[in-house]
C-alpha positions in Angstrom: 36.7 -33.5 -25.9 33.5 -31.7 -24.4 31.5 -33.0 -27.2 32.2 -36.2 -26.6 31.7 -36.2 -22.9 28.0 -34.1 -23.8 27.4 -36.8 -26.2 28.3 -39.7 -23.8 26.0 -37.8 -21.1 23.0 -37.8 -23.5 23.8 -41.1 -24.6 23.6 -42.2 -20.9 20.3 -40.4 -20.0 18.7 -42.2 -23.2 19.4 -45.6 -22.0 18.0 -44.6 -18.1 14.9 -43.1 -20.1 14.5 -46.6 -21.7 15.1 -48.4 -18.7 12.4 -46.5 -17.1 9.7 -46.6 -19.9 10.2 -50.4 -20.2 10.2 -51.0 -15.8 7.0 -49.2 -16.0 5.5 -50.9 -19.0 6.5 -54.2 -17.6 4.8 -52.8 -13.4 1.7 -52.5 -15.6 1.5 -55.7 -16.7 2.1 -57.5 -13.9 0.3 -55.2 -11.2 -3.7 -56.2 -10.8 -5.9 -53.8 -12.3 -9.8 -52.7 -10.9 -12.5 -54.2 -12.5 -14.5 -51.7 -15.1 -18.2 -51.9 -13.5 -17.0 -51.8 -9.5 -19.6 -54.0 -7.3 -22.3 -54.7 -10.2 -19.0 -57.5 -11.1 -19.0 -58.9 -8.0 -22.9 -59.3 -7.5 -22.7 -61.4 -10.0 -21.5 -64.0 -8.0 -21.9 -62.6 -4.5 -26.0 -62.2 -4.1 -28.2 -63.5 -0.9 -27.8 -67.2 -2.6 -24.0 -67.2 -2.4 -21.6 -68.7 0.5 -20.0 -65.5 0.9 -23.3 -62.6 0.8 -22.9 -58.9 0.8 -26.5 -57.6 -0.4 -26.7 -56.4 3.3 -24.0 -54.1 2.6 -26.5 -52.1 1.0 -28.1 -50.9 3.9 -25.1 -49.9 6.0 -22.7 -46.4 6.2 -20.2 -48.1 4.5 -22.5 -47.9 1.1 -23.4 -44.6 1.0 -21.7 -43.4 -1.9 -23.7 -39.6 -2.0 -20.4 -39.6 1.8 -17.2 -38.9 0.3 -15.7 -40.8 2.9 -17.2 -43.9 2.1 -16.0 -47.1 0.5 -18.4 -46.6 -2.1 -18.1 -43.4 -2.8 -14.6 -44.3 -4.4 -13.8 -47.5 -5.6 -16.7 -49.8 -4.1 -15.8 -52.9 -3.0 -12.2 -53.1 -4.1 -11.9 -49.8 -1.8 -11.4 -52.5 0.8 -11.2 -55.6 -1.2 -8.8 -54.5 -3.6 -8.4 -54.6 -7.4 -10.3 -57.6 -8.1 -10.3 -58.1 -12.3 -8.2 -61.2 -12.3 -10.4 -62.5 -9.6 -13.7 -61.3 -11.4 -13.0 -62.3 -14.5 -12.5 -66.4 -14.3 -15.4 -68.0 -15.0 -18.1 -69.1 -12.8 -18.2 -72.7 -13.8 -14.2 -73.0 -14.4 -13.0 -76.1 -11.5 -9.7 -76.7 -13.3 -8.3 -73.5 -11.9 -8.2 -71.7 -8.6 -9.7 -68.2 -8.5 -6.6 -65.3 -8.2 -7.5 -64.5 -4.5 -8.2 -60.9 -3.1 -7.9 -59.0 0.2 -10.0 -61.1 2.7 -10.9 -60.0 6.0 -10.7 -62.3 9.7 -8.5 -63.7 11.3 -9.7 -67.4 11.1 -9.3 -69.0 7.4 -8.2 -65.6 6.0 -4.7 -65.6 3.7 -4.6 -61.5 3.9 -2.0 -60.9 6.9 -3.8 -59.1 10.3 -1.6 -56.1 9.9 -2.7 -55.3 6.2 -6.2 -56.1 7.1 -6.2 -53.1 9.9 -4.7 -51.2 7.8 -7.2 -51.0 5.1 -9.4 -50.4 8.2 -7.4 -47.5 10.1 -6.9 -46.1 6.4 -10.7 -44.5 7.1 -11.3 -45.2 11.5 -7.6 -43.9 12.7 -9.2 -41.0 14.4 -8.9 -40.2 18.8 -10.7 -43.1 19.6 -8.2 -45.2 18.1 -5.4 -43.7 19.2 -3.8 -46.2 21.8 -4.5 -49.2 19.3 -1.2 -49.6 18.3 0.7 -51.3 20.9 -2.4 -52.7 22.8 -3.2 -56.3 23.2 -5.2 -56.6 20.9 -3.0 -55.8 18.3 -0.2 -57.1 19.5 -2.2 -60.0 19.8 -2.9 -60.0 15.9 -6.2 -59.6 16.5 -8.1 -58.7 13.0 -10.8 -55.6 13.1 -13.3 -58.3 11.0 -12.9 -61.3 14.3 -15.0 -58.5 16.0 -16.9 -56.7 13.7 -19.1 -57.5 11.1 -18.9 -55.0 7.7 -21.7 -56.8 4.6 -24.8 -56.7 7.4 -27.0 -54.5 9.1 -26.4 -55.3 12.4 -22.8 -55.7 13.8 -23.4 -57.4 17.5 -20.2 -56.0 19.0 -21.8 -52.2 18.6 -25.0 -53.8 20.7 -24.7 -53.3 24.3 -26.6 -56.3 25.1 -24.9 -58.7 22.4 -21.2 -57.5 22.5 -20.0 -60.1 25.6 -20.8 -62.8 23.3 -18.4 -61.8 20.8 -15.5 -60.9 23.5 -16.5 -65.1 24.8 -15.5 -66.0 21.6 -11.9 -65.7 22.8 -12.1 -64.6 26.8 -13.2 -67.8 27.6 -12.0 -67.8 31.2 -14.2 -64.5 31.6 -17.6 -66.3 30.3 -17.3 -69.0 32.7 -17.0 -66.6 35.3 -19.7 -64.2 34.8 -22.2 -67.4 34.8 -20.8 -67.6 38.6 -23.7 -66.5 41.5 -22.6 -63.5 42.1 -21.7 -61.0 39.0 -21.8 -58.1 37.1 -25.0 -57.9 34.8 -23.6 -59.0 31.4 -25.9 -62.1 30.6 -29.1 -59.9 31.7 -28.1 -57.2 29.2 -27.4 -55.0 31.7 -23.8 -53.7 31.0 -21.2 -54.6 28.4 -17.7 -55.3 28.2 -17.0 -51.8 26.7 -18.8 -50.5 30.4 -15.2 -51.1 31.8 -12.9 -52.1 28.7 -11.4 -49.7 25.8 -10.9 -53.1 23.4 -9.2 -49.9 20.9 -6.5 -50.0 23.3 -5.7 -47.5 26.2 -2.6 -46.8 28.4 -3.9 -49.0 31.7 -3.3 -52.7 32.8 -6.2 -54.9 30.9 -7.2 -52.0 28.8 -9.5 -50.1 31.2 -11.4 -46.8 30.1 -10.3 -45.3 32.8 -7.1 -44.1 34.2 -7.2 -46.7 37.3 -9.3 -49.6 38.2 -10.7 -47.9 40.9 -11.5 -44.6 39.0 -13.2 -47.3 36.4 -15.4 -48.9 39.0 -16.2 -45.8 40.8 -18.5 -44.9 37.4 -20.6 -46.8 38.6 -19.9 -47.4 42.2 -19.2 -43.5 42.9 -21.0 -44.2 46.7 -17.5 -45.8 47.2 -15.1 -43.1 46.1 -14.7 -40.8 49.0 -13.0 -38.8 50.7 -13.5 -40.8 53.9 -12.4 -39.4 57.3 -11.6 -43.2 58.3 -10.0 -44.4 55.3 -10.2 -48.6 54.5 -6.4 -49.1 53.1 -7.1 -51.9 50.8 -10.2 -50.3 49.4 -8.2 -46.7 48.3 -5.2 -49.1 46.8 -7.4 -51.9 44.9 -10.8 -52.8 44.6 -9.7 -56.4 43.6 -8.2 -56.7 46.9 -11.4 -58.4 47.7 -13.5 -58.0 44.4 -13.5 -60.4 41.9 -14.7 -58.2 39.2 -16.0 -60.7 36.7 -17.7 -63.7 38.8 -17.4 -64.6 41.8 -19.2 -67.7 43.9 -19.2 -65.4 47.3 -21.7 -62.8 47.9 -21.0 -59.0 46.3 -18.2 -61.0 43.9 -16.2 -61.5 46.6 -12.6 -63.5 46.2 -13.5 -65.1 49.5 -16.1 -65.2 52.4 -15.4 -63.4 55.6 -14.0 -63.9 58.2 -11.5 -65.6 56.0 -10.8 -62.2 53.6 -10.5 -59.9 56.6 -7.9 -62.5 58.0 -5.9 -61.9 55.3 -4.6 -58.6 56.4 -6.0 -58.1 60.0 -3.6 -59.9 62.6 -4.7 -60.6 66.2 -5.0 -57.1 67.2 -8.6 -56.9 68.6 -9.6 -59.8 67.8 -8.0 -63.5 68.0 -6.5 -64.9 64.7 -7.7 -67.7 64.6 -9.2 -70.0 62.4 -12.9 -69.8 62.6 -14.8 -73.1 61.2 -18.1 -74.8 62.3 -17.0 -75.9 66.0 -17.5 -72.3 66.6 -21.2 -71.6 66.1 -22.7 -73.1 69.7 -25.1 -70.7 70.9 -22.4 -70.8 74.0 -19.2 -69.5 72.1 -18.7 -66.0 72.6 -17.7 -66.2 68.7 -20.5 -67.6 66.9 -21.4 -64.0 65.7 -18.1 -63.4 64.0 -19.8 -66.5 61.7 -23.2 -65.7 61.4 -24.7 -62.8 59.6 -22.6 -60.4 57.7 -19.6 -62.0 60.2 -17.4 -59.3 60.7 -19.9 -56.4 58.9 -22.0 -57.1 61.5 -20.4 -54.9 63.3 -17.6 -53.2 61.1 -20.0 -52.3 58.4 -18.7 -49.3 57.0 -15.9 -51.2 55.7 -15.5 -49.1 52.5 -14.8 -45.9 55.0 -16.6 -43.9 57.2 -17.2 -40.0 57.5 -18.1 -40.5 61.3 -16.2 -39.0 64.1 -16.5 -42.3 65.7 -15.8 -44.1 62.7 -12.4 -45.4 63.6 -13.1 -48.8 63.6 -15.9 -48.6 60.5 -18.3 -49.6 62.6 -20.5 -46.5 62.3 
């Protein structure tokens, strides 16, 4: 009785063997294999002449193959690409049949899903400054590492200071029109860049700010405006966009609107009438026409961002 139940045993890991041998024979048959010379294959077809060329590639990090860490330093191209025989090995001149595809990259006309395009991406760039990229808007948004940045040339734009707004246009379309407003931050002049205030990576704060706050972002730049104050302006402690309109604005200093009309907003009739100040009011004989002309109310509340002086109460010293 034992020997037959050892013999049915042996029997039964003979047939699993088998079944094993034969799945795996039948994985490499089906599963695409690398090509056998790496990029020389593909420059056969990709040179400067081609519709898709990658000779720049040559020139950049990413082809340094004496790096370890380098796509070319381990399985070239189809280190990103993936294997790539099939697709390699059709003939140039062969119409009747369509090419076996491989991993393309961007969002717009690519078949290779966003996620898996990252992916290959992060495989190498998942380090701190990447951190916060999963779950930002940007991802979320199935935005592709290739809409932004540019891999088979020497010069990505989006790492330019001066260039990168015009590749964050491409989809903020809202915030181009704006910055082209009279009064604005210095992004067409070169000046500053979307990444000045942005983390596009991804970071824990409302719009994806590099700093932990708004205010904390402006006050790089604008630290004049970051206190402590002895007289304390509310609105300008809680929100610069209170009365900023960070990305464009028509009014002076990017305003969202022209005083007196933005200080009536909060300030009631305490002090001052609340009423509506228009045109009828700028007779040399109205009391009032100053509260028009000029800074209007900064003409005499100029300190309005908040004042160290003991007499400051009213920010007008």
């Amino acid at each position: 009785m034992r020997q037959r139940r050892a013999y049915a045993i042996a029997a039964l890991l003979f047939l699993i063997s088998i079944g094993f041998t034969v799945s795996a024979q039948e994985s490499e048959e089906t599963s695409p294999t690398y090509t056998d010379r790496g990029a020389d294959r593909c420059l056969k077809c990709h040179d400067e002449f081609s519709e898709f060329p990658v000779m720049d590639i040559f020139k950049t990090k990413h082809a340094e193959s004496s790096d370890p860490r380098t796509p070319f330093a381990k399985l070239q191209c189809e280190t990103c690409h993936g294997p790539g025989s099939e697709h390699a090995d059709m003939a140039i001149d062969d119409d009747e049949e369509e090419r076996p595809p491989i991993r393309d990259f961007g969002h717009r006309g690519a078949e290779t899903p966003v996620a898996e395009q990252n992916a290959v991406c992060l495989s190498c760039h998942d380090d701190r400054h990447r951190n916060d990229w999963r779950g930002s808007a940007h991802q979320t948004g199935q935005v592709a590492c290739a809409d932004c940045h540019r891999i088979h040339t020497t010069h990505d734009p989006v790492l330019t200071p001066s260039e990168e707004p015009q590749v964050c246009f491409q989809c903020h379309t809202r915030e181009r029109s704006e910055s082209y407003r009279a009064s604005s931050h210095p992004l067409r002049y070169g000046l500053m860049s979307c990444g000045s205030c942005h983390e596009p990576h991804g970071s824990l704060t409302e719009s994806m700010l590099r700093r932990s706050t708004l205010n904390q972002t402006c006050y790089e730049c604008h630290a004049e405006k970051r206190g402590p104050f002895l007289w304390e302006h509310a609105p300008v402690s809680e929100d610069c966009t209170h009365c900023h309109q960070p990305h464009g604005s028509n009014h002076p200093a990017l305003l969202t609107q022209r005083a007196p009309l933005l200080c009536q907003r909060c300030h009631s009739q305490a002090g001052h009438p609340s009423i509506a100040f228009t045109g009828d009011l700028l007779s040399g004989a109205s009391p009032t026409a100053g509260l028009l002309l000029g800074q209007s109310c900064m003409n005499c509340h100029s300190q309005v961002h908040g004042s160290n002086h003991p007499s400051g109460v009213n920010l007008k010293r």
